[in-house]
N, C-alpha and C positions, 0 to 999 in steps of 0.2 A: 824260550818257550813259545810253542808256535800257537795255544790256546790262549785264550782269555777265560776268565770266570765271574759269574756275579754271584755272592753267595753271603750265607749268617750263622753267626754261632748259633748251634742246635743243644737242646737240653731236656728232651723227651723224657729222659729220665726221673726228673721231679716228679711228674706224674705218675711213676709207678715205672717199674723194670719188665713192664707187661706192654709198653710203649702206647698206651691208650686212644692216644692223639695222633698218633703215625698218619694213618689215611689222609686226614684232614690236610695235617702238617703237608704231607708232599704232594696232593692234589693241587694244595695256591703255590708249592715251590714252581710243580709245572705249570701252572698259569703265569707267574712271573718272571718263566724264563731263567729261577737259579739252576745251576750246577755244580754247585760245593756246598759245603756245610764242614761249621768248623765243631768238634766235640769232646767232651772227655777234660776239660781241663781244670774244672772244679769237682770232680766224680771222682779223688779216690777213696772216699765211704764206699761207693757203690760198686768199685771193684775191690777192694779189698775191706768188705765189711768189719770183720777183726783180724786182729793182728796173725799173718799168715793165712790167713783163708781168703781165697779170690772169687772172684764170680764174673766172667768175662763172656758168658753167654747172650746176655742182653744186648753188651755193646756189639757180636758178632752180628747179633741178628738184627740191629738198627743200622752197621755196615753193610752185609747184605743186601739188604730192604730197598736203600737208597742206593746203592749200585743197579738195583735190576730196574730203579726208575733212570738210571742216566744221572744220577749224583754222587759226584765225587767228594771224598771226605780226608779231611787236615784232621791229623789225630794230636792230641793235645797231651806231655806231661802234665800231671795232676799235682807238681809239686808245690802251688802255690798255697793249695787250699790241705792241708796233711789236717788227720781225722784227728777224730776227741781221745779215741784211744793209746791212740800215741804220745801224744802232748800231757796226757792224764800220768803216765807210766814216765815218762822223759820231761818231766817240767823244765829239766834244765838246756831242752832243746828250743824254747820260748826265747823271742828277742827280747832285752832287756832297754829299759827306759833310761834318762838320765838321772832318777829319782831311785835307779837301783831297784825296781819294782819287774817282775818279767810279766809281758803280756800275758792277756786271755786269751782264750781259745774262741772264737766266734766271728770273727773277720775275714781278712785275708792275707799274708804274706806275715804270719804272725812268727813264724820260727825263721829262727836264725839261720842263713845258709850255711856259716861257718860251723856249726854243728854237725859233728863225726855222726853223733850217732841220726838226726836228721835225715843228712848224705846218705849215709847206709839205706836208712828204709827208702830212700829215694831212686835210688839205685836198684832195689828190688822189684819196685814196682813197675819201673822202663823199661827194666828186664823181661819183666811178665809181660808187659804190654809190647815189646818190641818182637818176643817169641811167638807172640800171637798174631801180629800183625804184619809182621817182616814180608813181605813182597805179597800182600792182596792187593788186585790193584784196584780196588776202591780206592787205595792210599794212594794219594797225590804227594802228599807232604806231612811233615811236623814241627808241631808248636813246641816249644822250650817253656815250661810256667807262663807266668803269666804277664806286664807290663815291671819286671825287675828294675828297678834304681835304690841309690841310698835314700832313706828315710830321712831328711833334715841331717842331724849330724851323723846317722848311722848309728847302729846297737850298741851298748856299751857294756854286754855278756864277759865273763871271763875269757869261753875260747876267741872270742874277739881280741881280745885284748892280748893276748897270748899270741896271736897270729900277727896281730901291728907291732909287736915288739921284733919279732922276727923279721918281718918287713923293714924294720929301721937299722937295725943290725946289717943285711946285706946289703941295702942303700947307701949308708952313713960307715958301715966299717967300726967307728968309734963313735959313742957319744961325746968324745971332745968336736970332733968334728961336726954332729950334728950339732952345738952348741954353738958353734963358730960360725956356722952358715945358715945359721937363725938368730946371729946376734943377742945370743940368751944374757949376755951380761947384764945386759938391761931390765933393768929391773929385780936380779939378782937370781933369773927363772934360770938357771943353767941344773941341769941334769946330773947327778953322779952316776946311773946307770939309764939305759933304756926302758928296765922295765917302771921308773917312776914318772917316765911319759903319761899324762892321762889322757882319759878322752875328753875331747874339746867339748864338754857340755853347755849347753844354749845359756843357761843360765850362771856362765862364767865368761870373763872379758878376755877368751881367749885367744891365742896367738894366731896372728892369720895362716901363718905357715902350718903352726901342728892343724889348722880349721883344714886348710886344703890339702894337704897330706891325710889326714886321716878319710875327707870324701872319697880321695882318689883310692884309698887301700880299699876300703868298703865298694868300691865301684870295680873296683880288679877282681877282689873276691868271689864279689857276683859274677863278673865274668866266668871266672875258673870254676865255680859251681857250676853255672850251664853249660858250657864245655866238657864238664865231667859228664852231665846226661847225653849231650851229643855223642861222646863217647860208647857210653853203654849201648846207646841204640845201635852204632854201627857196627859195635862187637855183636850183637845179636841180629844181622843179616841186614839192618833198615838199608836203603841205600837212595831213597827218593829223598827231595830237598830238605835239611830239617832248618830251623832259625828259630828265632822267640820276637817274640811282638813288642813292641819299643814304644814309647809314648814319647812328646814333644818335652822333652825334660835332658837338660844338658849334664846333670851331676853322675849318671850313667855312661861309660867313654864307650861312645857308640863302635869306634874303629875297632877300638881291645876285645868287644864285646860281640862284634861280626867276621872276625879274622878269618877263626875258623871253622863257620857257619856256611851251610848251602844260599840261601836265601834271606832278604834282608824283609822285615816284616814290620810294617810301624799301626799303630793306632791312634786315631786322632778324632777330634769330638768338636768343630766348628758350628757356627752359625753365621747368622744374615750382617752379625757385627764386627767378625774377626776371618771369612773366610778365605782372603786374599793368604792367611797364615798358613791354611795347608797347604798351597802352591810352595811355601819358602820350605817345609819338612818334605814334600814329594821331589822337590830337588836334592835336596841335601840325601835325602835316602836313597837317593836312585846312585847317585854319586858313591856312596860309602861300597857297591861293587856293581860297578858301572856297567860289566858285559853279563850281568844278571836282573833281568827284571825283579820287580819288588814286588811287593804282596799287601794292599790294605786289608789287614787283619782285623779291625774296628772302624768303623764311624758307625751314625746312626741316620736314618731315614728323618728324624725331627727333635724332638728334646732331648737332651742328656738329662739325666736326675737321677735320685736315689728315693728317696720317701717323700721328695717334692720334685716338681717338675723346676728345669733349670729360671724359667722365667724367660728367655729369650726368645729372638723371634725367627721362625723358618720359615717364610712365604711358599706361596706351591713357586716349583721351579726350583729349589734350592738344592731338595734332594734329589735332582737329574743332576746338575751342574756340579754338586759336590759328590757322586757316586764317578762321575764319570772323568774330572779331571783329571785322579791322579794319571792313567791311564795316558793324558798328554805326556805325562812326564816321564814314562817310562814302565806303567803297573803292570801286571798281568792280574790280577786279581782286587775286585773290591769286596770285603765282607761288613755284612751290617752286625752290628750288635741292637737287638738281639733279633731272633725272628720270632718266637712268638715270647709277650712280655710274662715276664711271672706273675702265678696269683699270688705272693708273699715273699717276707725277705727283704731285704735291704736294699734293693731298688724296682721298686712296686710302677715308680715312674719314668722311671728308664723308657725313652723311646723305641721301637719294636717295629716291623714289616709286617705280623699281627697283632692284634689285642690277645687279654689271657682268655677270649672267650672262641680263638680262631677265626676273626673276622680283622679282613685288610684295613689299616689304617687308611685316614684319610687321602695320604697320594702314594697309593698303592702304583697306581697307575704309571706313578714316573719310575719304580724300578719295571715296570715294563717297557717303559720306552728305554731305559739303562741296558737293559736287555736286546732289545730289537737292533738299539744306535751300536753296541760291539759287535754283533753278529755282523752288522753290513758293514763293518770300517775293522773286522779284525786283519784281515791281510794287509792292510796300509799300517794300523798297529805294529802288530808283530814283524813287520818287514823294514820298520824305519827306528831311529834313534833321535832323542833328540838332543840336534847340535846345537853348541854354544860357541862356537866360531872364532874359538878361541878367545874369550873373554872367562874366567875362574875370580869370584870372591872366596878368600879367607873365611873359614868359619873355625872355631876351635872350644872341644868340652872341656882341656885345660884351663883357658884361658876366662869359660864361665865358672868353672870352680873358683879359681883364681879372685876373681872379682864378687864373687860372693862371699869370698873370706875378708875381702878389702877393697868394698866399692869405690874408693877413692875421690868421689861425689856422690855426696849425698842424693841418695835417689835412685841411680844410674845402678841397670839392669841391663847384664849386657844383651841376653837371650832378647830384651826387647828392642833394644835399640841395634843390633845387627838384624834383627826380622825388616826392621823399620827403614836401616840404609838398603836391602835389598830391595824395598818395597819400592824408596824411591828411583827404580831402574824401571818402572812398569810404565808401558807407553813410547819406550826412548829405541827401542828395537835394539836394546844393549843387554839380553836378560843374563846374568851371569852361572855358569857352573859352580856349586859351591863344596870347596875342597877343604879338609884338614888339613894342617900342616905335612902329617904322616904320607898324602899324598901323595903322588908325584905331579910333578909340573907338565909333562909330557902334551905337546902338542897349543901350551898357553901360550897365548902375543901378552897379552894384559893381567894383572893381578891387582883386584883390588882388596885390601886389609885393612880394615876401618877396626879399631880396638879388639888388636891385638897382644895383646897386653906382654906378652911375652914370646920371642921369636925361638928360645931354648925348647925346641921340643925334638927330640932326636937331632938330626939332620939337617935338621929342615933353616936353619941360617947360613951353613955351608951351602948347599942345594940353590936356596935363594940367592946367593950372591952369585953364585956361578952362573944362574939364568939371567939374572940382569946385564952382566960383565956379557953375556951373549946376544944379546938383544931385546931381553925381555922388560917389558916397561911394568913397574911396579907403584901404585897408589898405596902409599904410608901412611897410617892414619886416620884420626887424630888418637892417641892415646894407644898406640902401637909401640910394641919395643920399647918400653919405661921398666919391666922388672925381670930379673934373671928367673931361671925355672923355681928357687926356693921363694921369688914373690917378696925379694928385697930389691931395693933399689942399687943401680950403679951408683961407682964414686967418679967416677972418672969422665961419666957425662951422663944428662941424660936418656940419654939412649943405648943400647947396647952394639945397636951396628950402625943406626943410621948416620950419625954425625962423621964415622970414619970411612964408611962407605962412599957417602958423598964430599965430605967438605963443607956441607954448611954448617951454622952453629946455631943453636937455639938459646937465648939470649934469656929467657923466662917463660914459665908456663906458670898460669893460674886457672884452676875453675873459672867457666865463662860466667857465671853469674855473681864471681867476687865485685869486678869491675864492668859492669855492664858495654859492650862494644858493638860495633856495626862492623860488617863486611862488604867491602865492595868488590863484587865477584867479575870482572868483564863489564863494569860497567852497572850490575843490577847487585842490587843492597838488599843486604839481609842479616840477622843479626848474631854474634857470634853463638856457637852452642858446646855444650857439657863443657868443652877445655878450650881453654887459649895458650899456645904454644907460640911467640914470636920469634924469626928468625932473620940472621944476617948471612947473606950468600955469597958466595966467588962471582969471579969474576964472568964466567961462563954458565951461569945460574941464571935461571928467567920468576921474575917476580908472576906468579898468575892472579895472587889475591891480596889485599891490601885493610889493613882495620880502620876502622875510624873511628871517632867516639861519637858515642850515641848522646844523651840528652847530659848528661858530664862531662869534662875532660878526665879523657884514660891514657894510663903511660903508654903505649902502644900505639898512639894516632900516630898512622902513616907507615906502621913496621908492616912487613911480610907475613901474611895468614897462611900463603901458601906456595909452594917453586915446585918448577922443573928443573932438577939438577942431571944433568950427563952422567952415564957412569958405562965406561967401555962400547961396547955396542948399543947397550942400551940404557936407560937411566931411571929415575925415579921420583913422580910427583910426591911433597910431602905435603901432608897437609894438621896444619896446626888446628884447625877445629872442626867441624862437622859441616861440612855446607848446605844450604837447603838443595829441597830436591830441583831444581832447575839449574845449581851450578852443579851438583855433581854429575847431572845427566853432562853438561858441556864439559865438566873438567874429563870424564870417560870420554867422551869424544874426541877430546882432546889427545888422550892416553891412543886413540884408537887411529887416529893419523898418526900418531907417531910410529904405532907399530903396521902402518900400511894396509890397517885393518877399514871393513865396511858396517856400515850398522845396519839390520835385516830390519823386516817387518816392524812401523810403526802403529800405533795405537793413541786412544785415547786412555788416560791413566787406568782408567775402571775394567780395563780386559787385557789378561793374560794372553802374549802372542807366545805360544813354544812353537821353534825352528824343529822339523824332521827331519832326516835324511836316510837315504838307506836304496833300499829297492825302489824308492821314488822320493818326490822330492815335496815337502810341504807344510804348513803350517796349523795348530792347531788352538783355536780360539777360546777362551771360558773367559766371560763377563763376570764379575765377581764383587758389585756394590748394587744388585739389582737394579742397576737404572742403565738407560738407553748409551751407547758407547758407537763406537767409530774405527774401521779399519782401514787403513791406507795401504791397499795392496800393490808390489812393485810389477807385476805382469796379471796376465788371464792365470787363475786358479778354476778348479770344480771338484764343489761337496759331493769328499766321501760317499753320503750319507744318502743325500736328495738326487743328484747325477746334475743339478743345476750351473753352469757358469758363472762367474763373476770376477769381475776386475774392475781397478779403481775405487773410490772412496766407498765403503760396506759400510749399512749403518747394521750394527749389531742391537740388539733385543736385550732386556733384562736379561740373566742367568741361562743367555746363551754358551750351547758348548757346541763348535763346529771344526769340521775336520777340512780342512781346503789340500789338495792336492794340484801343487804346478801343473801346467800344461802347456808355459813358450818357455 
């Protein structure tokens, strides 16, 4: 995409289909420099008042409207929000509780996708909407519903359940089989047929395997239902980008779920407390289709909320800095939710780019400069990529399914703790591309996989060993490769490849806080974290880390926390526990001579360096703890932005975002 865009979901509509507020609304769009607007995605009351009767004049003529002001518009399925009329007439298209009870009507994402007759009216109204819309080019693109994942354990509806049994049947073959490779003997839970499978309801002590089986069936589902609208629209002429908008939640499999999608589309709702976290989702999104930019579909200019305000805190400066990042990472687009806030409804507090009264919130002014800063830096934008120079982290929605069925430490959240090893790469000029397994490896020196929980996902342990066996250096660990894809343990070892792959053994692994332990990493101590895994190596195996005991004696004083084992061309750091963020930065470095690799732009922790490359060559900056930070640039660079030089030590600003372009 050669444009960029700043823009917000629009809803003129509340106000009447007479568009009351239009003027107003696109008077501050063009003082703030938008050019998009997202709409239509809770409106199908409003174009399909009753059942079979449409009304799609309004919405023509609030596309119109904003096309002849220069705004372009993302037109939205409405399948999230299906009217009372339907629901009224089709109760049994209602998701279903684990109490056996089907939802109300009055929310959002209240019907079941697996519901035929749902699908139907949903399908009808894409149709309508896709016949009507199909090549205006107001239309930039399209939305698929709305932020789609399993709900906790997922719906426990009959056609639900009627659809998992069928899933289990072509998976499993037999339920001897699935009984076998879920160890049901235990406890006496073995199956006579599939359909006495139930749903894994919360308030049953249920099997982790049927827990993560049943997420991933409800996550597939979902899939296939959006895919089914992507479908209809292309049957009816669409042909500009379509996708659906993804929230920061792993029990939805982002890969399955963007396959066969235009455009990958995420929503995210940060503050002054956690905003280093949208940087770890604009990488990961950018990644899931790399030679496509992405789309921020959601954030907000200040408080998330619904009938209260979040409580947290946005300083001015946050919403320039969080509108514009994603954008290092690869966006072509950021939309605010919302633009002007509701006068009623379930989120009265929702933060907004207006008030409900048409008047700019308090730093209106930074989506002006958001505006101003892409206009001058989009051809450096749109002309470069950014590289990761061959360095890729593991990241896997399996694998958090997986452990939310069977945390295996108490506590331990993998979504949080893989945010948190990427975090500790910030500053090290090591910042990692972050890949699925389903990936390919194409172009990696290094891979780092920190709980990984299971290497069984397609291919991808074939694939991996054959890029190691080629040169490729791999960081295992900790808590990597321990369960096959059904989420049981090996008998045969710990591990599913690593111990055969390399040669060492693993002697025992306990939770690091059974026996409390120190780590001595190169010399600097720190102390062991989530898992202790001790190992005894070959002969050609190099010791990196070493345990000690901390204020007790632990079995482990003096065993191996960590090695570099050889394996063909290239080989594979293991590491038995988590290490603070200063040895992993050197154990990466480490990883990064071997693969004859260099490490780019350094920083101080607090600011994000993303590498460009492309039709030029350059770096892009965002401070992200509001406080004062540090660049150490390796030649002469000059801002995008300002046309200013600078080279050598850069003191960076609170919730600065800068664009630096090489120039030796």
């Amino acid at each position: 995409m050669e444009k960029l865009y700043m823009g917000s979901a629009f809803y003129p509509e509340i106000y009447g289909k007479d568009l009351p507020t239009f003027e107003q609304d696109v008077a501050m769009m063009k003082k703030g420099g938008f050019n998009a607007v997202r709409i239509a995605e809770f409106s199908w009351s409003c174009m399909e008042p009753h059942d079979g009767v449409f009304d799609f004049g309004w919405l023509h003529e609030l596309v119109d409207r904003l096309y002849e002001n220069g705004i372009y518009t993302i037109l939205c399925t409405p399948s999230v929000t299906p009217p009372d009329w339907m629901t009224k007439k089709y109760p049994e298209t209602l998701k279903m509780n684990d109490d056996g009870n089907r939802k109300q009507h009055g929310a959002r994402r209240h019907c079941c996708s697996n519901s035929r007759i749902y699908r139907n009216y949903v399908r009808r109204i894409n149709t309508r909407m896709a016949q009507e819309f199909a090549g205006h080019p107001a239309v930039i693109g399209w939305q698929l519903d709305n932020e789609i994942s399993p709900e906790r354990r997922g719906c426990s509806c009959p056609a639900c359940m009627e659809k998992f049994h069928e899933h289990l049947a072509r998976k499993f073959g037999t339920v001897e089989e699935l009984n076998a490779r879920w160890y049901l003997k235990l406890w006496s839970q073995e199956y006579e047929s599939f359909e006495d499978v139930p749903h894994p309801h919360e308030l049953t002590w249920s099997h982790p395997a049927l827990i993560a089986e049943y997420i991933e069936f409800q996550s597939d589902t979902n899939a296939e239902f959006l895919h089914e609208q992507a479908e209809t629209l292309r049957k009816n002429g669409v042909t500009v980008p379509i996708g659906t908008d993804m929230m920061p939640i792993y029990t939805q499999n982002y890969p399955k779920t963007v396959a066969p999608l235009d455009v990958v589309q995420f929503n995210h709702y940060n503050s002054r407390e956690n905003l280093w976290e949208a940087g770890f989702w604009f990488d990961y999104m950018q990644n899931l289709k790399p030679d496509v930019p992405f789309w921020v579909t959601e954030t907000c200019t200040s408080a998330n909320g619904s009938t209260s305000s979040s409580g947290l805190e946005y300083p001015l400066g946050f919403n320039r800095v969080n509108s514009l990042m994603p954008f290092a990472f690869g966006a072509a687009m950021n939309n605010y939710w919302l633009w002007r806030a509701h006068p009623g409804g379930h989120e009265l507090m929702h933060g907004s780019v207006l008030t409900s009264q048409g008047r700019p919130v308090f730093n209106f002014n930074e989506c002006e400069d958001v505006s101003r800063i892409l206009t001058a830096s989009e051809d450096f934008l749109t002309g470069t990529k950014a590289d990761y120079r061959g360095f890729a982290m593991s990241v896997s929605c399996k694998s958090d399914v997986m452990f939310n069925a069977q945390p295996t430490v108490a506590g331990f959240s993998y979504r949080r703790s893989i945010m948190d090893a990427w975090h500790d790469l910030f500053g090290s000029g090591m910042l990692p591309r972050l890949l699925e397994p389903c990936m390919p490896l194409d172009g990696v020196k290094v891979l780092y996989s920190p709980y990984l929980i299971t290497l069984e996902e397609g291919d991808f342990a074939e694939r991996l060993r054959a890029w190691i066996e080629a040169g490729g250096i791999w960081i295992a660990g900790p808590m990597t490769d321990i369960r096959n894809a059904d989420g049981a343990k090996y008998l045969d070892s710990p591990f599913g490849m690593i111990e055969k792959l390399t040669g060492i053994t693993c002697d025992y692994g306990i939770t690091a806080h059974t026996v409390p332990a120190l780590v001595d990493w190169n010399g600097k101590e720190a102390e062991a974290a989530v898992w202790t895994d001790v190992y005894s190596l070959q002969e050609n195996q190099e010791v990196l880390a070493i345990y000690r005991s901390k204020s007790e004696p632990s079995p482990f004083d003096g065993g191996a926390a960590a090695a570099w084992c050889p394996v063909g061309k290239g080989g594979v750091i293991v590491l038995g526990t988590q290490p603070s963020r200063e040895a992993l930065q050197e154990i990466v470095a480490y990883a990064f001579e071997k693969a004859g690799m260099a490490a780019g732009v350094r920083s101080s922790g607090n600011v994000v360096v993303v590498p460009r490359s492309g039709a030029a060559d350059g770096i892009v900056l965002c401070e992200v703890n509001h406080e004062k930070g540090e660049v150490f640039l390796d030649g002469a660079y000059q801002d995008v932005v300002s046309g200013e030089q600078v080279s050598g030590t850069v003191s960076v600003e609170p919730y600065t975002f800068q664009i630096l372009k090489k120039i030796d």
